[in-house]
C-alpha positions in Angstrom: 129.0 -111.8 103.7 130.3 -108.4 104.8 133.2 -106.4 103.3 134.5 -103.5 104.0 132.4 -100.3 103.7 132.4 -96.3 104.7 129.6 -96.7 107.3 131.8 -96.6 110.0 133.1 -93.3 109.5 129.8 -91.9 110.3 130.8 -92.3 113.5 134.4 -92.9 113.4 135.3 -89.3 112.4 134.2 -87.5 115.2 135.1 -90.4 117.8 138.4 -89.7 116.6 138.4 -86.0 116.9 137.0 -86.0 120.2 139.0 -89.0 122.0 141.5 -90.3 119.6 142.3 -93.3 117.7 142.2 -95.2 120.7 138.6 -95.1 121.3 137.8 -95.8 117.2 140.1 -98.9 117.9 138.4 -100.1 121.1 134.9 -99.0 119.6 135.7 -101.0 117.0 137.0 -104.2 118.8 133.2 -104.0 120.8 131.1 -103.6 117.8 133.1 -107.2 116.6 131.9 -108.7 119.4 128.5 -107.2 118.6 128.3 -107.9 115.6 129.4 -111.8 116.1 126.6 -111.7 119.0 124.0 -110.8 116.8 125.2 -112.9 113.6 124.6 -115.9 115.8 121.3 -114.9 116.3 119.9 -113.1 113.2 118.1 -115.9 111.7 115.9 -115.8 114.6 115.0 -112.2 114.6 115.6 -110.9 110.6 111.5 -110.9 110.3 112.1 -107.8 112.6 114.3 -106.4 109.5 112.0 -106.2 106.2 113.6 -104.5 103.3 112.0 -101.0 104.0 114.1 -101.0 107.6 117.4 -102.0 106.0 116.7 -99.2 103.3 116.5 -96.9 105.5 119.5 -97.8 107.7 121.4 -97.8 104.2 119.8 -94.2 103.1 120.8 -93.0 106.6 124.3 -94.0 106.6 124.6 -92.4 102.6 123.7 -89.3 104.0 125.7 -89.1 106.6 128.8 -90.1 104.4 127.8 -87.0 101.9 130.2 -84.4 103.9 132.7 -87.3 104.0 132.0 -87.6 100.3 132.3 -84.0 99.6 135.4 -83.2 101.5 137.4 -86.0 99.9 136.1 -84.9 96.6 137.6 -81.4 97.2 141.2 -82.5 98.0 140.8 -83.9 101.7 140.4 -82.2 105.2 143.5 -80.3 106.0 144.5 -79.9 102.6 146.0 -76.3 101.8 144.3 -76.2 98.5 141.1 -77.5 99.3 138.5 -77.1 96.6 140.9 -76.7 93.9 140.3 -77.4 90.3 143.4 -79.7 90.1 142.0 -81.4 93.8 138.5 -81.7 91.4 140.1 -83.0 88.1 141.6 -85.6 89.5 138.4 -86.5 91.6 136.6 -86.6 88.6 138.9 -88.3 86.7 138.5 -91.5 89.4 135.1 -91.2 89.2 134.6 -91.3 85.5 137.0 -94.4 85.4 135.6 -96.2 87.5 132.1 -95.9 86.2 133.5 -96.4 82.5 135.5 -99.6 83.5 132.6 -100.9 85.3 129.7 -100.9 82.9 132.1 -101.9 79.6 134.9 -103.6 81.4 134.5 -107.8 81.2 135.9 -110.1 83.7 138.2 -108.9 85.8 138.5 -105.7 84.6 134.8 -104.7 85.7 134.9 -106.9 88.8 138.3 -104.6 89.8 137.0 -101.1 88.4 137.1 -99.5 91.8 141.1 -100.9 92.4 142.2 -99.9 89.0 140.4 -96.7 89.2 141.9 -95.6 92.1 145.4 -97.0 90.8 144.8 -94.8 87.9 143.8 -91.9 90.0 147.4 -92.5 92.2 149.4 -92.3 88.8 147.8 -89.2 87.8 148.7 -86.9 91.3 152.0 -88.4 91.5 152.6 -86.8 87.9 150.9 -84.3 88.8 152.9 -83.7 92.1 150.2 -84.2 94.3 151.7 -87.3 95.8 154.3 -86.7 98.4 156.9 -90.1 98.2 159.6 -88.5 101.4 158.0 -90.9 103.7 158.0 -94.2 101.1 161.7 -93.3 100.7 162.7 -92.8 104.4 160.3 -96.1 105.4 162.2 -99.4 106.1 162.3 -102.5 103.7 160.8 -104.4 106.5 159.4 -103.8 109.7 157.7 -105.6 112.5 153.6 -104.2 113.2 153.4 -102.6 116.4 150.1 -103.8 117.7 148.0 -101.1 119.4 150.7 -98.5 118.5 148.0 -96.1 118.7 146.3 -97.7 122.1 143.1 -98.7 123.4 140.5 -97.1 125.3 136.9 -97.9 125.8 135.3 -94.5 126.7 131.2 -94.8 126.7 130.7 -92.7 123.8 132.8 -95.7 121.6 130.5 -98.3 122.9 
């Protein structure tokens, strides 16, 4: 089973700074087909992957993520107050929820501590005024998606 995870921004972050979100998208639409290849065939080949190897991929990608980590931490890239002790608070205040509602929350609640923290999280910058609701107002009640609104391009760096 795979979910979601940060790993791709290791490499998504700067794919996008240098070509756009049309090479992320296309990168990403390859390594699907990549990774469906290789699914098909991992049960042949996983001797090749003992613990120590997928360790180490999984150490590799965690420190990559730390300026990630770090940046979001602080308020976000771009933000004008980056670093700021409200930016921090609120950070912190995820953090600590999260962890709290996952080692004493039953059920539910500890199975859903990352969701609720980051619920919990939203509700404190919006009464904070850290949550900016213009576009949510201006937004339509429904819309069609605009598939590939932001293109597709396949340049060799993506691949």
């Amino acid at each position: 089973m795979q979910g979601t995870s940060f790993g791709f921004l290791v490499v998504s972050i700067p794919l996008a700074q240098q070509y756009g979100l049309a090479a992320v998208f296309g990168g990403a639409l390859f390594a699907g087909v990549v990774q469906v290849l290789f699914g098909a065939v991992f049960s042949r080949i996983r001797r090749f992957f003992p613990p120590i190897v997928a360790g180490i991929v999984v150490l590799v990608i965690g420190i990559g993520l730390i300026p990630t980590g770090i940046t979001l931490f602080a308020g976000g890239a771009g933000a004008e107050d980056l670093g700021s002790l409200r930016n921090f608070g609120v950070a912190t205040f995820v953090l600590v929820a999260i962890l709290l509602l996952y080692r004493f929350g039953r059920g539910f609640v500890g199975a859903a501590a990352v969701l609720i923290g980051i619920v919990a999280g939203y509700a404190v910058a919006s009464a904070l005024g850290m949550v900016d609701w213009g576009r949510v107002g201006s937004a339509a009640w429904f819309s069609v998606p605009q598939p590939l609104q932001f293109g597709l391009e396949f340049p060799a760096a993506a691949r």
